[in-house]
N, C-alpha and C positions, 0 to 999 in steps of 0.2 A: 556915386555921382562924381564925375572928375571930367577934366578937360573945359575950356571957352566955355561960356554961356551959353554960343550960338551952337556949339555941339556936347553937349553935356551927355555925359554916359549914366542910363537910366535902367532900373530893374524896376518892371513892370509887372506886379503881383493882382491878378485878378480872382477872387473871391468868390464861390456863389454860396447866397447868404441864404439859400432855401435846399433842402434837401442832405447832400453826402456832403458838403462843404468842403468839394474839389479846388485845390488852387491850381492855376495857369501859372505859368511864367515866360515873358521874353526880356531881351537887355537889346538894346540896341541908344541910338540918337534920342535927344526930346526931340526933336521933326520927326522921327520915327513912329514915336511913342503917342505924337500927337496925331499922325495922322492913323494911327494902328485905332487908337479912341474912335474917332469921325467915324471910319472903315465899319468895326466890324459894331458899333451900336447903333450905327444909321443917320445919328442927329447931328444936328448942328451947334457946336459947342462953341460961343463965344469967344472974339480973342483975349476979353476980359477974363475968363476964367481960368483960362491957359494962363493967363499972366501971373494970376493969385497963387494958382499951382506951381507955379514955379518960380515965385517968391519964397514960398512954405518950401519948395524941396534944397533953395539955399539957404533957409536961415537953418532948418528942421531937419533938412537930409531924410524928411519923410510926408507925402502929401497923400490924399485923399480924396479920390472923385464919385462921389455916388454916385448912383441910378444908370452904370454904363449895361444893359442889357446886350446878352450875344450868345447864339447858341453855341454850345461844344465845337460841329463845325466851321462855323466864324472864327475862333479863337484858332484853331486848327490850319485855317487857311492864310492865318497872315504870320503864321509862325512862332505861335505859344504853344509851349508844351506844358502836359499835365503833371504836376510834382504831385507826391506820396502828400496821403492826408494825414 
């Protein structure tokens, strides 16, 4: 994480907690990051929570959003690749 608040450089590690326990990865903006969330799990994600997240990712340099669901495709289309498990 580096750069402004308002463009903070973020690596984005997505998990699936069921099955081959494939991770994704992208780096891009928190605007990026944020809107890559919204996009590929469909919901509507508070700007409270986006807020807590990245509170946690300055003090922690490490935050945590459960429950984002997306298929392989989705992950795929907005520009995560799949790292070695």
């Amino acid at each position: 994480m580096k750069g402004p608040a308002s463009e903070l450089t973020v690596r984005v590690i997505l998990v699936e907690k069921t099955g081959t326990g494939y991770a994704y990865e992208g780096f891009g903006t928190w605007r990026q990051c944020r809107r890559w969330i919204v996009q590929i799990s469909g919901c509507v994600i508070l700007a409270e929570q986006f807020a807590a997240v990245q509170k946690c990712l300055k003090l922690n340099r490490l935050a945590t959003i459960d429950e984002v669901q997306a298929s392989f495709h989705d992950l795929e289309s907005v520009g995560f690749r799949r790292g070695t498990n």
